[in-house]
Structures are given as structure tokens and as C-alpha cells.
PLY file of the C-alpha trace (Angstrom):
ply
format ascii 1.0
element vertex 111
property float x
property float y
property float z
element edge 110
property int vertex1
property int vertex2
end_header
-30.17 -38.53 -11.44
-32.23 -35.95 -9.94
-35.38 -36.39 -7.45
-39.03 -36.52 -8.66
-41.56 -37.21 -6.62
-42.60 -39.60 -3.81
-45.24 -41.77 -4.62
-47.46 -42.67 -1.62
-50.18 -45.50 -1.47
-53.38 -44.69 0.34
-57.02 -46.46 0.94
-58.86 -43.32 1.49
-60.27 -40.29 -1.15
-57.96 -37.26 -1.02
-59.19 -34.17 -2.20
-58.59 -33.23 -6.08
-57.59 -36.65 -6.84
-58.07 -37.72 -10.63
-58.88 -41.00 -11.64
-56.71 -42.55 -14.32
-59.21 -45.32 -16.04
-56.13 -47.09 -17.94
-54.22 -47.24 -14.92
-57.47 -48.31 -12.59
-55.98 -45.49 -10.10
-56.59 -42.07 -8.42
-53.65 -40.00 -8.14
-53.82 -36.18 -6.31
-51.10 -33.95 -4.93
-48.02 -34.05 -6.85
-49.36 -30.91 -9.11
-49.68 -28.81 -6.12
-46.93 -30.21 -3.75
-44.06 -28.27 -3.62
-42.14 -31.20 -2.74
-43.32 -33.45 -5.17
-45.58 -35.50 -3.23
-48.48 -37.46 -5.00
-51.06 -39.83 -3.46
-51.77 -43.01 -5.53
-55.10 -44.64 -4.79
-55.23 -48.16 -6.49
-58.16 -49.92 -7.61
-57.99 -53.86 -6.35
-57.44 -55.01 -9.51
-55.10 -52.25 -11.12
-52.25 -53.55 -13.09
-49.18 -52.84 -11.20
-47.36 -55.27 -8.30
-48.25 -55.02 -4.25
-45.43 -53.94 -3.88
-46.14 -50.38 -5.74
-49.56 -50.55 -4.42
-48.52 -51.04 -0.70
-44.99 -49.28 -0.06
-43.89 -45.96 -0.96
-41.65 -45.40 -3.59
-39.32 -42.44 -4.76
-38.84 -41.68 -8.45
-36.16 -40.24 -10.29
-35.11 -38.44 -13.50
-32.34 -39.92 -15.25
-30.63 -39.54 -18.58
-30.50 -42.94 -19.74
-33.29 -45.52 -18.55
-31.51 -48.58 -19.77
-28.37 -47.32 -17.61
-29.87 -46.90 -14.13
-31.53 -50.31 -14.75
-29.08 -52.16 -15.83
-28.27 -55.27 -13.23
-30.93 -54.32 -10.76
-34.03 -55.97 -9.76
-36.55 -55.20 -12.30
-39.99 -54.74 -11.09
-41.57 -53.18 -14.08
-40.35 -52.75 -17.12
-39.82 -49.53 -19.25
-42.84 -48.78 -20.57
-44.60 -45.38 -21.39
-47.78 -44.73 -19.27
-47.52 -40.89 -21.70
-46.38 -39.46 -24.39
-42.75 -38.19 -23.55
-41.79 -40.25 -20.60
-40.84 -43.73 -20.71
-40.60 -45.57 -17.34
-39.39 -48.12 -15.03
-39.46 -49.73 -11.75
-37.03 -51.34 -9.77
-36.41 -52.96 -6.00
-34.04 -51.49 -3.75
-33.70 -52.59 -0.15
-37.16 -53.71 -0.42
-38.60 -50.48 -2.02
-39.84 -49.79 -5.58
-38.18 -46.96 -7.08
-39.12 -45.26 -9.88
-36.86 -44.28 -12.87
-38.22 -41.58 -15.36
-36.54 -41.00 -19.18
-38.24 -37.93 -20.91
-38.20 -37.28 -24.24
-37.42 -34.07 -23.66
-35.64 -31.63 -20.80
-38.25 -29.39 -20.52
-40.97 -32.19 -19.14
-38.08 -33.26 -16.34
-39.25 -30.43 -14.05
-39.72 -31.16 -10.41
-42.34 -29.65 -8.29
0 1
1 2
2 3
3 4
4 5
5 6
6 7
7 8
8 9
9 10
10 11
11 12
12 13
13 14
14 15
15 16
16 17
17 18
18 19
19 20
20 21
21 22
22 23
23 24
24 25
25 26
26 27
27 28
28 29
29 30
30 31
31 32
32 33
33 34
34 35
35 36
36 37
37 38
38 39
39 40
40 41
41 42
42 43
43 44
44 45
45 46
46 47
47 48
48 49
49 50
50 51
51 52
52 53
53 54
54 55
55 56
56 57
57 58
58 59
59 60
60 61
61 62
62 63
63 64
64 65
65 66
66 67
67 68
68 69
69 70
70 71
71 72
72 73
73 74
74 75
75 76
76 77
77 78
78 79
79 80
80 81
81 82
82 83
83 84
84 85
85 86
86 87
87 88
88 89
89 90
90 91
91 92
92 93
93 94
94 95
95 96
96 97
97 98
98 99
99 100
100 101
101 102
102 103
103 104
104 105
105 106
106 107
107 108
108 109
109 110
């Protein structure tokens, strides 16, 4: 497992922010953020739980998808938002966390 980015919910524009029309969400930051940080500006009626759209989560690379979800609190399901990367979210402690599979190493790069 290796860290990916942090995932940050906010009401307000940020500069460079890029709207995602399937997703009804802005996201800005995590291209330029050294540390892999990426503001996530949600329309009211985007398709993803309050909890993702009101807490910050932290998302991770892993090898196997189906592993690191296995017996945990699913709160959404693998799925692939792009080509290469199949998701998944679960809750920990109260937090979403992010899992990431890609199809191939060269994608996994962190900021």
C-alpha cells in the first residue's frame, strides 16, 4: 500500500479547478501539489455519499483491490471513474478512504 493523495471537500472556487461533468464535481490541486493534495468541489446533487462530500479522505495504491477491501465497510464499490484505475471506498474510524488498483505501474505515481 503506498500513499496517494488526500482528498479534501470544499464550498468555495479554488483556482485551476476542472470541472468533471460525469462526476458533477470540480477538482484542482493534486496535479501541482507536491504532496498530493487535491480539492474536490461537489455539486449538490453529485453521485457520491456525504460522507465523501463532507470529510476528508486519504487514498491509497494497492496491488490487489479486492484484498484491501475484503471485510471492511464498503462505502463505494470498485468501479472505474478512468481508463486504467479501478476504485473503491471504504469507512475507517469514521473516514472514507480511498483504495486505487491501476492497470498498470507506471499510472501509480504519487505527486
Amino acid at each position: 500500500m503506498k500513499y496517494h493523495h488526500i482528498g479534501i471537500p470544499t464550498h468555495e472556487s479554488r483556482d485551476g479547478e476542472v470541472y468533471l461533468e460525469k462526476f458533477k464535481m470540480f477538482a484542482s490541486g493534486f496535479e501541482t501539489s507536491r504532496f498530493g493534495v487535491e480539492w474536490l468541489r461537489f455539486e449538490p446533487d453529485a453521485p457520491f455519499p456525504d460522507l465523501v462530500k463532507a470529510v476528508p479522505h486519504v487514498a491509497f495504491v494497492v496491488d490487489d483491490l479486492e484484498a484491501a477491501i475484503a471485510g471492511r465497510e464498503i462505502l463505494i464499490h470498485p468501479n472505474s471513474p478512468s481508463e486504467g484505475v479501478t476504485v473503491a471506498f471504504i469507512v475507517e474510524n469514521g473516514a472514507p478512504i480511498e483504495f486505487l488498483q491501476f492497470d498498470e505501474p507506471a499510472k501509480n505515481d504519487s505527486p
